[in-house]
N, C-alpha and C positions, 0 to 999 in steps of 0.2 A: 440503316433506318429508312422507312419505307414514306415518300411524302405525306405531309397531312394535305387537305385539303384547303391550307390559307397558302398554300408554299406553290410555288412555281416550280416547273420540271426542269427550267433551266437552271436553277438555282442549287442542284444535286450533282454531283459526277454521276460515271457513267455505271458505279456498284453501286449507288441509289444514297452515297454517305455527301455530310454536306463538306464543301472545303475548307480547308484549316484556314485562319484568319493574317494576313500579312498586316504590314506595320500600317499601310494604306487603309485597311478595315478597318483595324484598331484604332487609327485619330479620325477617321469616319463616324465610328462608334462613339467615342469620347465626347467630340461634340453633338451628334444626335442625344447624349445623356444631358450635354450640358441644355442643350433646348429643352429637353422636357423636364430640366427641373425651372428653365425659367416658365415654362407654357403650363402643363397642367400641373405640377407641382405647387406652383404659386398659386395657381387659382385654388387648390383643393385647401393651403393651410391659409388663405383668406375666408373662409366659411369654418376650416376645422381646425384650434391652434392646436399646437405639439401637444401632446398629453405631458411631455416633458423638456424638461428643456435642453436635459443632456441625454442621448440615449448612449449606455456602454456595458461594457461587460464588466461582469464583478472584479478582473482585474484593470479596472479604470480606463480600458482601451475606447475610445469611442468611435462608434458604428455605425458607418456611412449608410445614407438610405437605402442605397442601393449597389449593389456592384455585377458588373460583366465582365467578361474575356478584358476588356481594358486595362482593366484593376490587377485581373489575376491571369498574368501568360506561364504558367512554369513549365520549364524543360523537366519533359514528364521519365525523363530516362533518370535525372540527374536529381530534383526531388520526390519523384511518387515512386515509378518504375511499378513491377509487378510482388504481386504478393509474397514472402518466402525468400525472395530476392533483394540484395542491397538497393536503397538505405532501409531499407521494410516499414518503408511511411504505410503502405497498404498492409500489414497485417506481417507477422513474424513466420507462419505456414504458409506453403503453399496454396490448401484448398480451405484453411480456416476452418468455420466452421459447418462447411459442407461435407468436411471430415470429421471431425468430433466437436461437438459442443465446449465449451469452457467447463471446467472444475466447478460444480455449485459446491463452495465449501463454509458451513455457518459457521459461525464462531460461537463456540460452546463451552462451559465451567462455570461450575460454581460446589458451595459448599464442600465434601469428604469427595474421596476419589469413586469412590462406590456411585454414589450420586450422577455424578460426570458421566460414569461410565454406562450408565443407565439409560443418558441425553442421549448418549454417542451413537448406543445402539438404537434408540427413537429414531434417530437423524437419518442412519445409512439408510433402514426397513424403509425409511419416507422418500428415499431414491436422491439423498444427499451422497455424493462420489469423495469425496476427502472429510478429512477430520481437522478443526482447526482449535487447538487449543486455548482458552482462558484463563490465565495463574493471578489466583488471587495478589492483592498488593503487596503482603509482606513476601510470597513468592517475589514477587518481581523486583525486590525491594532487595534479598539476599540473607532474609532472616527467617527461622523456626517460629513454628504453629507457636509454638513455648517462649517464645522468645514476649517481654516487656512490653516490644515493641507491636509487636501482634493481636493485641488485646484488642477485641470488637473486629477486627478485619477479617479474622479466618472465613475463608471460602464463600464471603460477601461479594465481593467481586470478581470472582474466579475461581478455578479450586485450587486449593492447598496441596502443595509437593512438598513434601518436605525431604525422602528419603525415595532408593530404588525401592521399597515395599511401594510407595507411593504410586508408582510407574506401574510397575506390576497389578495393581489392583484396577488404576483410569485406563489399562490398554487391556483388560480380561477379555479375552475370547473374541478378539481385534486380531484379524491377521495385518502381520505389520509386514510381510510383505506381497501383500494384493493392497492396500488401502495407504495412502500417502496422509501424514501425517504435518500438520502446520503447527509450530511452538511461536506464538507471541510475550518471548522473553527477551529481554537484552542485556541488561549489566552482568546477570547471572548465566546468560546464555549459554555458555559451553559445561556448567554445569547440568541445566537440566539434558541439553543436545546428549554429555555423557550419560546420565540417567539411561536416555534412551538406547544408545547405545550399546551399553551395558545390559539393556533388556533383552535388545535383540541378540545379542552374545547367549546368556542365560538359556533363550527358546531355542536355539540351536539356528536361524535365520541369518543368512550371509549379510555381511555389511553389505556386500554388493547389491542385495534385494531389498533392501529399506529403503526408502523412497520419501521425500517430505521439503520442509522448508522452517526452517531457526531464523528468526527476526534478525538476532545479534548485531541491532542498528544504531553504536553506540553514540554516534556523532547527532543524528536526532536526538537522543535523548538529553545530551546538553544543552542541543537548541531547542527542543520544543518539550517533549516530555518530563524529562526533569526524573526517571526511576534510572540514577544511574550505581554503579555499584562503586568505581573508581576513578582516579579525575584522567583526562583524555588519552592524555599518549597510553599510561597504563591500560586504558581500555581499547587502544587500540592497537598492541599487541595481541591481547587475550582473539580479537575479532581474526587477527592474521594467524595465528594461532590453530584456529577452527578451520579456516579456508587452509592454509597449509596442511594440515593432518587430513582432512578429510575428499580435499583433490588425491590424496593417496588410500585413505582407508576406507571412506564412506562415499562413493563417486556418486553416489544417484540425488545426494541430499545436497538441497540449496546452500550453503552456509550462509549467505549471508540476504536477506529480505530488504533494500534498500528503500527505507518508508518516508514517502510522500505527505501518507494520511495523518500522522501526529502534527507534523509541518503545519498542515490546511488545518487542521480541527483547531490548531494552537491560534489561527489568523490569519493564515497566510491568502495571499492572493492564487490563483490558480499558475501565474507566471510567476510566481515565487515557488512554490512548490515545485514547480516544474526545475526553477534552475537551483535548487538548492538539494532538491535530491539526487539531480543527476551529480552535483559537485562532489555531497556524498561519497558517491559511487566512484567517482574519479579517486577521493581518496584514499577507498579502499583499495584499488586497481594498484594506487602509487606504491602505496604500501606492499603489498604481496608482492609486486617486482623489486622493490630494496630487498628483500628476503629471498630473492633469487629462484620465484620460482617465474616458471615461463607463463605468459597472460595466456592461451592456447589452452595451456592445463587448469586452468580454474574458472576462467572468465565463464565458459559456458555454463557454471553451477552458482552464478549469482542471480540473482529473479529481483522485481521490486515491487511495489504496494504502494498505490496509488489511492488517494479519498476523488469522489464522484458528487461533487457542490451541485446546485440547483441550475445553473446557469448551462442548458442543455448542451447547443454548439460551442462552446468554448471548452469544456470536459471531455469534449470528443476531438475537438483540435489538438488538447493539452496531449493524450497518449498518441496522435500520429506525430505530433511534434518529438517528443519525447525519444520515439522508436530512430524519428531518423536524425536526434542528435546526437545518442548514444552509440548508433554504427558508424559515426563518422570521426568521434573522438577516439573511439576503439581502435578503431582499423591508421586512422592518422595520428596520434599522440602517441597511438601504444603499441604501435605495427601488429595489431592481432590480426593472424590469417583466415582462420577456421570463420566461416558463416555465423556459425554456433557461437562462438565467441563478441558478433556485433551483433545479436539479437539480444532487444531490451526486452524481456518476458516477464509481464505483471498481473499480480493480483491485485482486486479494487475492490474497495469498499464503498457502501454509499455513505452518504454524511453524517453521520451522526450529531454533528453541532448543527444540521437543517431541521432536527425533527425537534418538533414543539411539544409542550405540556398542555397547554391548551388546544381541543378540539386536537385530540390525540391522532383520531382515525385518518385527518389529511393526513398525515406520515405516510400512509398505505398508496397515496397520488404521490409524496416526495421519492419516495425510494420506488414506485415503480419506472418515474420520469430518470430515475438519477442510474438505474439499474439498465433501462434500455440506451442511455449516455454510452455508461462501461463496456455494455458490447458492441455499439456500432463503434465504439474507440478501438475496437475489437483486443478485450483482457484474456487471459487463460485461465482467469478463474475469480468469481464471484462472492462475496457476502453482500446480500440482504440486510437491513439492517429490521428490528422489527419495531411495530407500532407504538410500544411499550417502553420504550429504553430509556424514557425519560422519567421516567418511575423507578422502574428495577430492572432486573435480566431480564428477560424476556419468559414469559410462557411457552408453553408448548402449544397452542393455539395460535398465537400470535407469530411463532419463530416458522410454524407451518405454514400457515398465510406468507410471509418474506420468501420462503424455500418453494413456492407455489406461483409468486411471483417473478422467480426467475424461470420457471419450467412454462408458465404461459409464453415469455417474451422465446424461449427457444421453441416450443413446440406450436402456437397460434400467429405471433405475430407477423411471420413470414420475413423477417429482414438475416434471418440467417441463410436466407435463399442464394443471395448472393452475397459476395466479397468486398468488404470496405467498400456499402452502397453508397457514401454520402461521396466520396472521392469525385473529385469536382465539380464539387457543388463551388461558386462564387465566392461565396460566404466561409466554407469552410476550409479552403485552401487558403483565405484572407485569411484568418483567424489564426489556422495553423502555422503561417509562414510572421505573423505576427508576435506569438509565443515565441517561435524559436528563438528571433532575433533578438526580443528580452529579456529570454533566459543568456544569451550568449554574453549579452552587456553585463549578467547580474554574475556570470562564472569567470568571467575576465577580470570583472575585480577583484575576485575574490582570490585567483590568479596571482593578480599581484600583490595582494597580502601573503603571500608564500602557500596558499593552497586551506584546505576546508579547515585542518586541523586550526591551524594560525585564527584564519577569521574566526571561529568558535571561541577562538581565547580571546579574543579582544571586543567581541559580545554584535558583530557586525550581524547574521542571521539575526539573532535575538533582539534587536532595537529596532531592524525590518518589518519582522513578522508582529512582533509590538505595536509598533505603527500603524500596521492594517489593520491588524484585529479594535485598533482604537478608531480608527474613522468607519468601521462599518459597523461600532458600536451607535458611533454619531448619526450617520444615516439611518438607523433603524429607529432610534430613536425620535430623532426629526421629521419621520414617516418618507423620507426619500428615497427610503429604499424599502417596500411593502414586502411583512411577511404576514399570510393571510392567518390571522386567528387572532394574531399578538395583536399587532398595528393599526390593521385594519379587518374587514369585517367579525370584527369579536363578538360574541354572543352570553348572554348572563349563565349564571345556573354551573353545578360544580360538571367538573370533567370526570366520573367516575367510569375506570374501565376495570377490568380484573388485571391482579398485580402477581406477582411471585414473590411469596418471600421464604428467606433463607433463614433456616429455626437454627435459633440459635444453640442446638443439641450438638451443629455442627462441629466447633467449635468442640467441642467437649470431647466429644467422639473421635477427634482427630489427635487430641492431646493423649487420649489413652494409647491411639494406635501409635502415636511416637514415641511415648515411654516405653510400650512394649517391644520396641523395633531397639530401642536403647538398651536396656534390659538384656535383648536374647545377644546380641549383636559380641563380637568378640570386642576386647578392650584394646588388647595388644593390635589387634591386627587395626584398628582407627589410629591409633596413634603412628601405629609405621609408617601408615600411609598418607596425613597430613604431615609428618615429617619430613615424608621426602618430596610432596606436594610445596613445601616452606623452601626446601633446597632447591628444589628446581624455578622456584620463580623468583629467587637470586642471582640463577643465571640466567645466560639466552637459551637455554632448552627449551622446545615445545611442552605447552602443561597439557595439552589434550591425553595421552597416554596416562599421565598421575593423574589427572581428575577421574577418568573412567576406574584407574582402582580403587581411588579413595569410594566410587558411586559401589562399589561391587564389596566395600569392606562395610558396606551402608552408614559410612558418615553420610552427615547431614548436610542441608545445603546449607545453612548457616555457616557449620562446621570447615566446610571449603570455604564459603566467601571469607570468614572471619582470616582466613589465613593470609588471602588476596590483599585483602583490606591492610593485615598487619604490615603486608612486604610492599604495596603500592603505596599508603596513603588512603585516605580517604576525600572529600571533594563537596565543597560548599561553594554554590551558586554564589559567582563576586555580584551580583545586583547589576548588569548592563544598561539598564532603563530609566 
């Protein structure tokens, strides 16, 4: 670094860099801080008070005025180190994104599969690189278009699967192996995962060349989301299940998507999220070593999914924190070797519980602030959320404007220039070393409750995330914590923007395409094959093998769950709160 013009030349070694600061600087420094909060600091908030009185991050950290080398000295080998490199605080690749951009992958479904497939192909043509799927609620849920329970929901909020036709018609003329494919499913997971599977078998496509990411996040779903299929240990077989079979048959696919984002969206603080998905992840780790398989052979094909809050520097502290707690639990709890193996690799969404109903179009300032977060956190892949969502699905103007704002922040904004540019910054290393330490307090307990499953049962996550989500209800309300449209600067007059909606033809059309799938479909050959689906998950057999035949005898997904259901149980939320 070349001097500026306030610097002194003696001030520089003799390759023009300035020298590292010893402990003599550092209480040098300390008290020069503390003079100048007594000298112009006092004089500045004698003329101008706080604007507040607490300043902190949405996870209640509060944030000193200021900070220098004093505050923040980290042994750069031992927390930061180089990119691609343990603990990969700086970013899981070596050249990042001077080598390839992150995956823009939107999230897309709704109505018949036809429909869907329609988006899919809008999406790629508009230079979207992945495919991330939306299954409507009784999808996600484990029940048929036909089913009771499905009434008004078909492909409302996602599309409808019900069967491999299904699969077949949302992936037409989709190479499924050039294009990676994402399933936002869980209870049901290894059902549709088979679906897909089974497709790719069908088009003649090697397991080996499918490529993609299955949620299959069961343990969120009792803490936060609540779409589960059966109650925990059971679902947490089915999860070990997926990563066992498919560490051998389908290597290129994530099994299991370890999600943060339902955690935040449910309330959680960002250092909750943080330590409660990585715990997660621990349990699934635990899990697949009791089943004997080696952490080496799977760990590399687990990914996670992170939500992107409003609060800039601390969502970018949250994924380098994250990266280098995950290579250190890896490598020391679990003795993983392989590199591959201690890289936390995620995808991130932005918030969906930040974007407002009123004065819609801020959304388009939330999610582009919340989006450039995600990759100076530096993610592997992206959703946008769009302007609309607080309405309905998104439009296709709207979903382009979100896909358009991630291709500005890669192609204008210049910060993919360099590698994890914020890396020592004052503030951000404060912030990050701050996270880890109480995610570490918040995985210790949970630790000694015998591990994630355990706390789940005894409702510990859910009385947490409870709690937060109710004090930033109070702040919001109390105006202490501004969100701009609601609280404060509101403006009269309706918010009308253009909306999407889903005709309810949908519905209709999807009921015909099931009966006819039922109809052509052989009888005998469904029933042999929930049969021996029924047998097998009385023992310890893997069900990934029976489920892919029952998908290919075209039972239904109902059809499976309903079996799961009979040999597990089913699972009602004991009320924690």
């Amino acid at each position: 670094m070349a001097p500026s013009a306030g610097d002194s030349a003696s001030d520089y070694t003799a390759d023009g860099e300035l020298p590292a600061l010893g402990n003599h600087d550092l209480e040098r420094l300390r008290e020069a801080a503390a003079a100048w909060r007594a000298g112009p600091v006092t004089h500045n908030l004698s003329r101008f008070a706080p604007r507040r009185a607490r300043f902190e991050t949405q996870s209640g950290f509060e944030v000193p005025d200021l900070l220098t080398p004093a505050d923040v000295s980290p042994d750069y080998e031992r927390e930061l180190g180089f990119p691609g490199q343990y603990p990969f605080t700086r970013g899981v690749q070596a050249t990042m994104y001077r080598g390839r951009l992150w995956t823009m992958r939107m999230f897309a479904g709704f109505g018949t599969p036809e429909q869907t497939n329609q988006r899919f192909r809008y999406l790629l043509k508009a230079g979207q690189t992945g495919l991330s799927t939306a299954f409507d609620f009784p999808t996600l849920m484990g029940y048929d278009s036909d089913s009771d329970r499905a009434l008004g929901e078909v492909g409302m909020c996602g599309v409808a699967v019900d069967t491999l036709r299904d699969m077949e018609v949302l992936f037409d003329e989709i190479p499924l192996d050039r294009v990676t494919t994402s399933m936002t499913i869980n209870g049901p997971a290894i059902v549709l995962l088979s679906f897909y599977i089974a497709l790719a078998d069908a088009r003649g496509v090697s397991r080996n060349q499918i490529g993609g990411t299955v949620q299959n996040d069961c343990l969120k779903e009792f803490i936060a989301q609540h779409a589960w299929l059966v109650p925990p240990r059971a679902a947490m077989r089915l999860v070990t299940d997926t990563i066992e079979y498919c560490t051998h048959e389908v290597p290129r696919f994530n099994t299991v998507s370890i999600s943060g984002y339902h955690i935040r969206e449910a309330g959680a603080t960002a250092a909750q999220e943080l330590a409660f998905t990585l715990a997660d992840g621990l349990a699934y780790v635990e899990w697949a070593c009791e089943r004997g398989l080696d952490v080496d052979a799977f760990a590399p094909r687990l990914s996670f999914f992170f939500d992107v809050h409003n609060d800039f520097f601390e969502e970018i502290a949250k994924f380098r924190a994250a990266r280098r707690l995950w290579a250190r639990f890896m490598r020391e709890r679990f003795g993983a070797k392989l590199d591959e193996s201690l890289k936390l690799r995620t995808h991130a969404q932005t918030a969906g519980v930040t974007l407002t109903a009123q004065q819609p179009y801020n959304n388009v300032a939330r999610v582009a602030l919340q989006g450039l977060a995600a990759v100076l956190g530096g993610t592997q892949s992206l959703h946008t959320n769009s302007l609309d969502e607080t309405y309905a699905l998104p439009t296709e103007e709207a979903v382009t404007i979100a896909l358009r704002t991630q291709q500005i922040i890669a192609e204008e904004s210049g910060v993919t220039n360099t590698i994890d540019p914020l890396a020592g910054s004052y503030y951000v290393e404060w912030l990050t070393r701050r996270l880890e330490h109480e995610a570490l307090a918040t995985i210790a307990r949970i630790d000694s409750m015998g591990g994630m499953v355990h706390a789940v049962e005894q409702g510990y996550p859910q009385r947490e995330i409870a709690r937060s989500a109710f004090e930033f209800e109070k702040q919001v309300n109390s105006g202490e914590r501004v969100v701009v449209g609601v609280n404060r600067y509101q403006q009269a007059g309706p918010n009308r923007i253009p909306t999407l909606r889903i005709d309810e033809a949908a519905q209709r059309t999807q009921l015909e395409n099931l009966a006819r799938v039922k109809n052509e479909r052989s009888r005998v050959a469904v029933a042999r094959a929930l049969d021996e689906l029924e047998k097998a998950a009385r023992s310890d057999q893997n069900l990934m093998p029976l489920v892919i035949e029952a998908a290919r005898a075209y039972c239904t997904e109902q059809e499976i769950c309903d079996v799961l259901r009979h040999c597990f149980g089913s699972y009602r939320d004991p009320g924690f709160f």
